[in-house]
Structures are given as structure tokens and as C-alpha cells.
C-alpha positions as CSV (number, residue, x, y, z in Angstrom):
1,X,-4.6,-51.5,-8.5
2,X,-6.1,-50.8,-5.0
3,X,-8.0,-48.0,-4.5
4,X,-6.3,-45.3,-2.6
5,X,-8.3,-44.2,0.7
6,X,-8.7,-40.5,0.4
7,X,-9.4,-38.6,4.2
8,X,-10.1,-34.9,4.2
9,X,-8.3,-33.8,7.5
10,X,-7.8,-30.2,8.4
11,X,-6.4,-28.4,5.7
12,X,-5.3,-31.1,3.7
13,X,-6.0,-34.2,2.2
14,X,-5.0,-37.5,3.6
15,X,-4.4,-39.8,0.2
16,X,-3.4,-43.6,0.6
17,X,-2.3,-46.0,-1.8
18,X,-0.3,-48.1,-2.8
19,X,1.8,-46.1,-4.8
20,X,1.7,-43.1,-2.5
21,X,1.0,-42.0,0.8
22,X,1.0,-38.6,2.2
23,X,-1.1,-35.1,2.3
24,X,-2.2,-32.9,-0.6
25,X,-3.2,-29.5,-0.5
26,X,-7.1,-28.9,-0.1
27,X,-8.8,-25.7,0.4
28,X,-12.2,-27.1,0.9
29,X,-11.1,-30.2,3.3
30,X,-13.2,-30.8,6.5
31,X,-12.3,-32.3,9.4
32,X,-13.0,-35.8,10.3
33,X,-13.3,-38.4,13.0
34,X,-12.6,-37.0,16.5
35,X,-11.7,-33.7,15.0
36,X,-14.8,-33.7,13.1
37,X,-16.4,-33.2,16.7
38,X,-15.0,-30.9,18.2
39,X,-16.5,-27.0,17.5
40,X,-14.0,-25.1,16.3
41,X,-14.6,-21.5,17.1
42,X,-15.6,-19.1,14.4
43,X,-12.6,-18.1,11.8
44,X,-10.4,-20.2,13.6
45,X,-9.7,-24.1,12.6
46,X,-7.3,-25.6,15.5
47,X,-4.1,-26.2,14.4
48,X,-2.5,-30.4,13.9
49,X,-3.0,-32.6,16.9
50,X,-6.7,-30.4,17.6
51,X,-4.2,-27.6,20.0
52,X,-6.1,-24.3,20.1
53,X,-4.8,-21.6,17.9
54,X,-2.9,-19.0,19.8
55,X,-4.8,-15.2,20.1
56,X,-3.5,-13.1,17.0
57,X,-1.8,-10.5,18.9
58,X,0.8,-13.6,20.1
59,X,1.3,-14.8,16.8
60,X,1.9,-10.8,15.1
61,X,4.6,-10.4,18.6
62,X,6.1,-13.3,17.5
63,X,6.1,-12.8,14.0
64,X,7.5,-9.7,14.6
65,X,10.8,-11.2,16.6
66,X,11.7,-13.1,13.5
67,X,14.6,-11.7,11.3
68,X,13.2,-10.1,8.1
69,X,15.0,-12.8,6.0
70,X,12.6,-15.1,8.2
71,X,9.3,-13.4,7.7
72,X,9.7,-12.8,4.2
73,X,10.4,-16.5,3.8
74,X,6.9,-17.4,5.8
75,X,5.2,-14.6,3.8
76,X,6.2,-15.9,0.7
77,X,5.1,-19.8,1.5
78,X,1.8,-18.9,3.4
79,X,0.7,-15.6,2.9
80,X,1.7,-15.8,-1.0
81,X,1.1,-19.0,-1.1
82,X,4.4,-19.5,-4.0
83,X,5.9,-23.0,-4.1
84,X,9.3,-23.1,-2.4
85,X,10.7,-22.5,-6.1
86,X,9.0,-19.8,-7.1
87,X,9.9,-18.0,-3.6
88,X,13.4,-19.0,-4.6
89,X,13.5,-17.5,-7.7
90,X,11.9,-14.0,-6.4
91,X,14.5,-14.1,-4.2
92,X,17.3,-15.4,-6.3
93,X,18.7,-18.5,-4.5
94,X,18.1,-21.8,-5.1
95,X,15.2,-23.8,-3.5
96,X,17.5,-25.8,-1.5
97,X,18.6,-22.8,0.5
98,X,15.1,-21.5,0.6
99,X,14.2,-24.9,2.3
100,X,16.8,-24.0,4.7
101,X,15.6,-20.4,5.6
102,X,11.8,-21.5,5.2
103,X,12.6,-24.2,8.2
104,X,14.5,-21.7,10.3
105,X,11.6,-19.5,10.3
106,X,9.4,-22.2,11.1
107,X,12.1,-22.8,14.4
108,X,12.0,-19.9,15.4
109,X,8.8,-18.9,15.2
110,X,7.9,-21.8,17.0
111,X,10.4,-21.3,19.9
112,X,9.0,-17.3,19.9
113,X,5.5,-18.9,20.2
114,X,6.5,-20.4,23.5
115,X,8.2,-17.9,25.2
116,X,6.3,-16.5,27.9
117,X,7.5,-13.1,27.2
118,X,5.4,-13.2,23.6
119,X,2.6,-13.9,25.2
């Protein structure tokens, strides 16, 4: 079996293999390569693709122009930090439609991110 080349990248890890290739969770991961160069400014890591992280008072605007069906789904994921099935089950739907509300949020947040208004 080939060994699988294992990246720390961010917030994740970057695992591949044969079998598998994709990113795994890692609260301890560091950046590397051109990221690894780059200063990141204290309590902030950029976010993926090394764009600066938007001021807090942006992202608590925007956060706070998302439906409360939307922020509760972001809570639950990032905050909480529950797999998509246990948020489902505290909220009593299935994962599927948890998915569906989970990426919404992500949508929308993202569009409220970019409006000039927000910011």
C-alpha cells in the first residue's frame, strides 16, 4: 500500500492516498508552503486561498441579516461544533434537510459579506 501524503494546511489536514483523498479536521494544523510565509496577524488565521479575514463588526452585521433558521444552523456546525446529524436531531429534521439549510446559510452569509452596505 502507498503511503498516503499527509499536509497540515490551515485548519485542516490535507491526507492523500490511494484509497482516499480529501481534508480532515485538525485543531493543531499549521500552515504550509506559501501560506506558511505569510504573517498572519494575531488571533486571526486568513481564511482558504490566504484572503484576509473580514473586521468582526462586518461578520456580526452580516451574521445578524441571516434568518434565525440560518444562524442557528451556523451556530450549531461552527460555534457548537455538532456533526450535521447531531444538529439534525436537536432540531428534529433529518440531516439531509439540515445539509440544505446549513448551505443556505453559508449563501447567504456569503452574499451579506459582500454587500457594501454590511460593511
Amino acid at each position: 500500500m502507498e503511503s498516503p501524503d499527509v499536509r497540515a494546511g490551515g485548519r485542516a489536514v490535507v491526507v492523500r492516498s490511494a484509497s482516499f483523498t480529501g481534508s480532515l479536521p485538525c485543531r493543531a494544523a499549521r500552515p504550509v508552503g506559501r501560506a506558511a510565509t505569510r504573517p498572519i496577524p494575531a488571533g486571526a488565521a486568513p481564511l482558504r486561498g490566504g484572503l484576509p479575514r473580514p473586521a468582526p463588526g462586518i461578520i456580526r452585521r452580516a451574521f445578524e441579516r441571516l434568518s434565525e433558521e440560518q444562524r442557528t444552523a451556523l451556530r450549531l456546525v461552527n460555534v457548537d461544533r455538532l456533526s450535521y446529524q447531531e444538529a439534525a436531531q436537536r432540531l428534529g429534521i433529518t440531516r439531509e434537510l439540515f445539509a440544505e439549510r446549513l448551505i443556505r446559510a453559508r449563501q447567504s452569509l456569503a452574499r451579506a459579506l459582500a454587500d457594501p452596505a454590511v460593511s
